[in-house]
Structures are given as C-alpha cells and as structure tokens.
C-alpha positions in Angstrom: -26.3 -23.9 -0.3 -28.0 -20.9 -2.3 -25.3 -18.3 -3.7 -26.4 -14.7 -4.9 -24.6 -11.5 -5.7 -25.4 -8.5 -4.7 -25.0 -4.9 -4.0 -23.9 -3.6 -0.5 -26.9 -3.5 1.6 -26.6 0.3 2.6 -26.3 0.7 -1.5 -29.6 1.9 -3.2 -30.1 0.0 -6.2 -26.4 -1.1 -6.6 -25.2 2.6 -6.9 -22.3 4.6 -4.4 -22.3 5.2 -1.5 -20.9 8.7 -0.6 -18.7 9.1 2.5 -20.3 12.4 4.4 -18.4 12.0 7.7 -14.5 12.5 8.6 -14.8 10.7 12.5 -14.7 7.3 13.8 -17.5 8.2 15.6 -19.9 9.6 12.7 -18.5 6.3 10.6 -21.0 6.0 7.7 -22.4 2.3 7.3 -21.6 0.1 4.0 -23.2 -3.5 4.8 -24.5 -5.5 7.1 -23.5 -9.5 6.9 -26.3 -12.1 6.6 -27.2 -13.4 10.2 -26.6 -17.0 8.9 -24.5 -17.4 6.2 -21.4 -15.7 4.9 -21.2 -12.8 2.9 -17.8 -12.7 0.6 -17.1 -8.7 0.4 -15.1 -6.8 -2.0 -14.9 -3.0 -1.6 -14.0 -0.5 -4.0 -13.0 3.6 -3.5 -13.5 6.2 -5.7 -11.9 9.8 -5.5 -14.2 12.2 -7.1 -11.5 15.2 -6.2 -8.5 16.9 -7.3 -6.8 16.4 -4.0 -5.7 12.8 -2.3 -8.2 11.6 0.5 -7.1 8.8 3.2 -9.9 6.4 3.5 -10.5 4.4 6.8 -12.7 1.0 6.7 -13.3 -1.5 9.5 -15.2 -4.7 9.5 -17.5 -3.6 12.6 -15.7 -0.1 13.8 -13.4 2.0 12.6 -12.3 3.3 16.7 -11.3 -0.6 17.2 -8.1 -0.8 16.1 -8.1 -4.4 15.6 -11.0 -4.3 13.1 -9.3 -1.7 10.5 -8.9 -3.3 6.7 -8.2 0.1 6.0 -6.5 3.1 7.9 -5.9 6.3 6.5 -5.3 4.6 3.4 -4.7 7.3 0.7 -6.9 7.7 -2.2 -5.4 9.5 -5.5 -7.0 12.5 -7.0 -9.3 11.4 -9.4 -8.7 7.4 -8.8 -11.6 4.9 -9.9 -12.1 2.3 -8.5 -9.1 1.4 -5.7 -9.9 -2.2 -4.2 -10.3 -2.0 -1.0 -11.5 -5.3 0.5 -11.4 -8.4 -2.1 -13.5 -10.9 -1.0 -13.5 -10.9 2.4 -15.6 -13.3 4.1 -18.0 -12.2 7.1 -21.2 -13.1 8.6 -23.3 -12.9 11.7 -24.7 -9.9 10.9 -21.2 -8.0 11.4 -21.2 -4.4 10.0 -18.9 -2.8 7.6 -18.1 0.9 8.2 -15.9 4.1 7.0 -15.2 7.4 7.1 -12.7 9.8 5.1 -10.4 12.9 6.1 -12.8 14.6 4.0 -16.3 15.0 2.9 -18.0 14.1 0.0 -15.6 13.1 -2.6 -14.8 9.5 -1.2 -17.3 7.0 -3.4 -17.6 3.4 -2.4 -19.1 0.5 -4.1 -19.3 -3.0 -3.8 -20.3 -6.6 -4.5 -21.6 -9.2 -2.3 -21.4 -13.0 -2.7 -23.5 -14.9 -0.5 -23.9 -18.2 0.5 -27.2 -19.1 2.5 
C-alpha cells in the first residue's frame, strides 16, 4: 500500500481555498476522496476578518444533516488556523463541502494522507 500527502484536491498548488458562498445550496467544494483507497482528511479555518464567522462543513452535503462535521461552527476574528477535521478517514470518491455566514473572509486549508 502506497501512502502520499497531499493538498486538498480543489486546492491550487497547496494554497486556500476561499469560501465565496453563504447557502447549503451554493456549498463551495474542498476535496474529492480517492475512488479506491482512503484519504485521511484534516481541515483547517482561517478568519481573515474583524468579525466572528460560523463555518459549516459536511463530508458529502452540507443540507444532510447527518453529514455535518461542522455546523455553524464559529470562527474568531482574525483566528489562524482552527482545526476543523483531524484526520478523518474517507474514500469512494465522497466529496467534502462548506459554506460560511459570510463571504470571503473564511480560508480553508488542508492535508491529505492517502493510502492507495
């Protein structure tokens, strides 16, 4: 079995990803999970404001209640770095997704372990 880490798969070379969308339904994608596999997730949250921001995170999506990790979790002003998911293992291509209570000011980033 092959282990690598890497960034989240919606992350362009390893940097954040910004949250742009405040609805379930407009959920911005993180990562997608290896279709054979499993991926071993940890999540971080930046705040980039002055103000708190709730953060809402689901492994597949955030209107399914009973895939929330994170709902309306509050983010501090000016945090770095809050752990959101710490090595969560998925796979078969599941998808991680989140949105905030506000725009632009929610940062994520992340690190993938994963065993093929």
């Amino acid at each position: 079995m092959g282990i690598s880490i890497l960034p989240l798969s919606e992350s362009v070379d390893g940097k954040p990803i910004l949250l742009d969308q405040t609805i379930a339904a407009n959920q911005v994608l993180l990562h997608t999970a290896v279709a054979s596999g499993i991926d071993s997730i940890t999540i971080w949250a930046t705040n980039t404001s002055a103000d708190e921001a709730l953060l809402t995170v689901a492994i597949g999506d955030t209107a399914v209640p009973g895939e929330l990790v994170a709902n309306a979790v509050p983010i501090a002003p000016f945090e770095t770095k809050k752990i959101i998911m710490a090595g969560d293992p998925i796979t078969n291509s599941v998808l991680i997704q989140a949105f905030a209570n506000v725009v632009n000011v929610i940062n994520i980033t992340g690190e993938i372990i994963r065993r093929v």
